[in-house]
One Martini backbone bead per residue (centre of mass of N, CA, C, O) as a GRO file, in nm:
protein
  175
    1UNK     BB    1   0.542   1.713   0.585
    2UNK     BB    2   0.516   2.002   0.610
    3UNK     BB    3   0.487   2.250   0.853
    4UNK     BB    4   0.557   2.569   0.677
    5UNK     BB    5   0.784   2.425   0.451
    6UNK     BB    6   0.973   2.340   0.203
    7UNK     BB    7   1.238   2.085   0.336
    8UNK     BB    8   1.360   1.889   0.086
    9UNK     BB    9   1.639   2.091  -0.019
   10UNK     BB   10   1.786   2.118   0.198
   11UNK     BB   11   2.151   2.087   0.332
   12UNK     BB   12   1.988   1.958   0.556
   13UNK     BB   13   1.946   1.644   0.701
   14UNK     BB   14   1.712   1.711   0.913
   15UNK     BB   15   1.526   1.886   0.724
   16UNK     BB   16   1.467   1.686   0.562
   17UNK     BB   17   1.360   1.502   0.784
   18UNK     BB   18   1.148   1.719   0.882
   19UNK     BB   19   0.964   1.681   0.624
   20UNK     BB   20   0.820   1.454   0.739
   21UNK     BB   21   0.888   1.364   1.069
   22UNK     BB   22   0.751   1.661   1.190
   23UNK     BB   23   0.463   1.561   1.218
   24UNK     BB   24   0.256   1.455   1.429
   25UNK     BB   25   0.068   1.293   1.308
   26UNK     BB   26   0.271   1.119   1.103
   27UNK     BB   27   0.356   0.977   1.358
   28UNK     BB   28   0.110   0.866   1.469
   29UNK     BB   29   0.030   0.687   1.212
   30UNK     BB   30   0.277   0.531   1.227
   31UNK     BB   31   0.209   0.399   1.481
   32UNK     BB   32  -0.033   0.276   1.440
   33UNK     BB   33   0.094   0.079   1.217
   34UNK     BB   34   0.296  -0.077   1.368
   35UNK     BB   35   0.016  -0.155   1.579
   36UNK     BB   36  -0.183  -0.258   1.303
   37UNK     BB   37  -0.325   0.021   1.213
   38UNK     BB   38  -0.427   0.050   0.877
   39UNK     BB   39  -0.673   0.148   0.855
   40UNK     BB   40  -0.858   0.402   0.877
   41UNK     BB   41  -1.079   0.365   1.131
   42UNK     BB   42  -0.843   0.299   1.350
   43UNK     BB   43  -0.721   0.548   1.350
   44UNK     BB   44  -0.935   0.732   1.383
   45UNK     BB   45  -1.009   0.656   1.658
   46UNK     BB   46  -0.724   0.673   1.787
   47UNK     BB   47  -0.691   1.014   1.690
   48UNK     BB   48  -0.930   1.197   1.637
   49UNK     BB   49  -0.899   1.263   1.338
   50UNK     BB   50  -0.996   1.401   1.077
   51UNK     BB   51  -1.026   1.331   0.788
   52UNK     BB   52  -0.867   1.508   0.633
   53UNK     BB   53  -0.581   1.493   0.824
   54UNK     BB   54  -0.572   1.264   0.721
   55UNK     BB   55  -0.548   1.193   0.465
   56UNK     BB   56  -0.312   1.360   0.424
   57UNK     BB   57  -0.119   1.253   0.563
   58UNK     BB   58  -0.105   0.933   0.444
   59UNK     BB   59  -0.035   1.096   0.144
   60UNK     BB   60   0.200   1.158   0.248
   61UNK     BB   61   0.375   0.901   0.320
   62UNK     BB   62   0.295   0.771   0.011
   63UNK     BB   63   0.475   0.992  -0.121
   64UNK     BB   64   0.736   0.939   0.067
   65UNK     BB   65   0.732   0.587   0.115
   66UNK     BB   66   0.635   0.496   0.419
   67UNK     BB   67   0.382   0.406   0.274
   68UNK     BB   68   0.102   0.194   0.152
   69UNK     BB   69  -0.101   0.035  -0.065
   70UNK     BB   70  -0.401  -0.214   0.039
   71UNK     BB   71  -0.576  -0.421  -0.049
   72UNK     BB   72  -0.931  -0.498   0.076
   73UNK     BB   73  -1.182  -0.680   0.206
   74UNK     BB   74  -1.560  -0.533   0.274
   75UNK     BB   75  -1.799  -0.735   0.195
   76UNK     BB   76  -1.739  -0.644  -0.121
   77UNK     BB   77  -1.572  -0.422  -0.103
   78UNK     BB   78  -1.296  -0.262  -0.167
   79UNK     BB   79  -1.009  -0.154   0.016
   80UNK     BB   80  -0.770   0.014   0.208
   81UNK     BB   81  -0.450  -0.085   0.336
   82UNK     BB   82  -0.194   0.056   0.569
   83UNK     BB   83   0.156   0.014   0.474
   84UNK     BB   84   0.466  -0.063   0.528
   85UNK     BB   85   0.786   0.001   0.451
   86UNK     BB   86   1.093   0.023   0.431
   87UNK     BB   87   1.123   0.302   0.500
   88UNK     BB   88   0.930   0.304   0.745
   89UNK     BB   89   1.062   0.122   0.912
   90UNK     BB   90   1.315   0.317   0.896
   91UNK     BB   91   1.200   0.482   1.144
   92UNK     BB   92   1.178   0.338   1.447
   93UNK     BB   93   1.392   0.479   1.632
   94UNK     BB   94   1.249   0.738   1.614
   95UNK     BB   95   1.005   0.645   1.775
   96UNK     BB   96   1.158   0.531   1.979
   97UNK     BB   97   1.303   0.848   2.076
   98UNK     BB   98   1.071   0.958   2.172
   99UNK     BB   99   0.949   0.755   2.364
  100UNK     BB  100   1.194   0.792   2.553
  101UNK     BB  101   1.193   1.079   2.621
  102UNK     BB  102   0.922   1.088   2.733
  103UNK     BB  103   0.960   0.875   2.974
  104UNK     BB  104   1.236   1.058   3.118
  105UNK     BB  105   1.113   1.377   3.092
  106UNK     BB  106   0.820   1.344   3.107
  107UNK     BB  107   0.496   1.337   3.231
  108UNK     BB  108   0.239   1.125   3.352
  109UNK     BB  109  -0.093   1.193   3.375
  110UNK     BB  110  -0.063   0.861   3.448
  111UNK     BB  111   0.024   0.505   3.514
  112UNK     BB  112  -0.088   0.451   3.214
  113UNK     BB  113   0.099   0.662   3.045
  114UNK     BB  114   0.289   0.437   2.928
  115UNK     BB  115   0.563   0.361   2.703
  116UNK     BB  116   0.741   0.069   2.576
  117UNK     BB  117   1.049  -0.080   2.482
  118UNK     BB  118   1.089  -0.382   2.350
  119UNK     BB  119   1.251  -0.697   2.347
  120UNK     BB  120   1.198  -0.993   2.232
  121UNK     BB  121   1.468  -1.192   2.247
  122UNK     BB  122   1.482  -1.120   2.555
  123UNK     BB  123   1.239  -0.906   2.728
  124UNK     BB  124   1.359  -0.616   2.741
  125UNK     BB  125   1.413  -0.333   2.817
  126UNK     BB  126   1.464  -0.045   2.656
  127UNK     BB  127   1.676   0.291   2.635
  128UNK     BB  128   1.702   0.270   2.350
  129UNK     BB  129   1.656   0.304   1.982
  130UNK     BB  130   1.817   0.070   1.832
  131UNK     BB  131   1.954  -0.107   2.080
  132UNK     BB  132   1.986  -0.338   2.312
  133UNK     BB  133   2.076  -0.305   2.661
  134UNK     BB  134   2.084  -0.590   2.744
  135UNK     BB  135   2.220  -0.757   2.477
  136UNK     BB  136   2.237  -0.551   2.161
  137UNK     BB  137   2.068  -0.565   1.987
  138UNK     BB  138   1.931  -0.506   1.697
  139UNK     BB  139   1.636  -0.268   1.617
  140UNK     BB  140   1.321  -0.412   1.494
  141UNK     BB  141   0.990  -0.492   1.374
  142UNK     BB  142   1.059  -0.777   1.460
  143UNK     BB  143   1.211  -0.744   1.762
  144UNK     BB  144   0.975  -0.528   1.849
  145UNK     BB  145   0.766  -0.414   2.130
  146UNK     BB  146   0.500  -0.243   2.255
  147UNK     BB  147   0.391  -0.072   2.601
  148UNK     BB  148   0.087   0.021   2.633
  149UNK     BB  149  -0.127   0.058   2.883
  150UNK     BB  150  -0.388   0.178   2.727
  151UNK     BB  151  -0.410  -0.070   2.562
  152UNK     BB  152  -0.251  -0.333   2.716
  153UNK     BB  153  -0.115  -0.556   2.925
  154UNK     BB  154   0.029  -0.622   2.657
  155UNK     BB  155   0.324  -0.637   2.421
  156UNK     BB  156   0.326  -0.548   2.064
  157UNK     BB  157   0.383  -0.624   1.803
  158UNK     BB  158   0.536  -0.521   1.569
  159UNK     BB  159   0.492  -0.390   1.222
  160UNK     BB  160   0.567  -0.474   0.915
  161UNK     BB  161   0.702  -0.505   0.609
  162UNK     BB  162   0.650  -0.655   0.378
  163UNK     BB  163   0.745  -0.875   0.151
  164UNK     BB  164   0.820  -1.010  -0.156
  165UNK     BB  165   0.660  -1.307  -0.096
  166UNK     BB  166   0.366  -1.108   0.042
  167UNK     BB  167   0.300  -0.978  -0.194
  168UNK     BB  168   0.024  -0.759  -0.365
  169UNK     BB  169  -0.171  -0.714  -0.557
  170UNK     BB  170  -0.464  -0.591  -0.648
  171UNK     BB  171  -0.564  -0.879  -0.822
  172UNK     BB  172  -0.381  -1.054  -0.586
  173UNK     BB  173  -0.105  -1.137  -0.673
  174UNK     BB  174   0.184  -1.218  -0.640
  175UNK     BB  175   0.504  -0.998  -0.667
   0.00000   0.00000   0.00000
């Protein structure tokens, strides 16, 4: 979503990776669903915004290709619950170099304060964005864990695009 005009047809690649993830929110929404937090309630308690933003936010991801709509019953009626797709996936660097630049040169308003990229393969804090500065592997979404302080005392496997072997249509079988 374009932060003040369509930056979609720029010949600048830059520009137009930020007519997607240049918007706060839309990054934010991102994060949450990384986090597993893929339905809208928890989204919203999370980010505090208001339905209309959140709402926006969402539709442009989905539009962009980098979330999807997944039904879930929700005792007795279906309800959408947003998923990474591979597109969402490949944003993870992304994400991840926000938040190490801001680890580094920010102050954390308290000890709390502070969300660090973990490489689950070997345990380490990295302070790359795409690859463990310990080990080298490359950073997926399979195999790094965020430690955000203010969420819990232990880091979280971050959510991954579903494979096409657990994907499943509105009607229930599987894709």
């Amino acid at each position: 979503m374009a932060l003040r005009s369509d930056w979609s047809q720029r010949n600048c690649s830059m520009a137009r990776g930020l007519d997607i993830l240049g918007d706060p929110w839309g990054m934010l929404v991102l994060r949450e669903v990384f986090f597993g937090n893929g339905r809208f309630d928890a989204i919203k308690s999370r980010l505090g915004a208001a339905d209309s933003i959140l709402t926006k936010r969402l539709t442009a991801l989905v539009d962009a290709g980098l979330l999807s709509r997944q039904p879930y019953d929700d005792g007795g009626r279906t309800r959408q619950e947003y998923v990474l797709t591979a597109k969402g996936e490949d944003a993870l660097p992304v994400l991840n170099a926000v938040v190490l630049w801001a680890e580094k040169h920010l102050p954390a308003p308290s000890e709390q304060a502070h969300m660090y990229v973990i490489h689950t393969g070997c345990g380490e804090r990295t302070t790359s964005a795409d690859s463990c500065t310990a080990c080298g592997e490359r950073l997926t979404a399979h195999n790094t864990s965020w430690h955000s302080l203010t969420r819990t005392p232990d880091p979280v496997p971050l959510a991954a695009a579903p494979s096409a072997s657990t994907a499943t249509h509105a009607n229930g079988t599987a894709a």
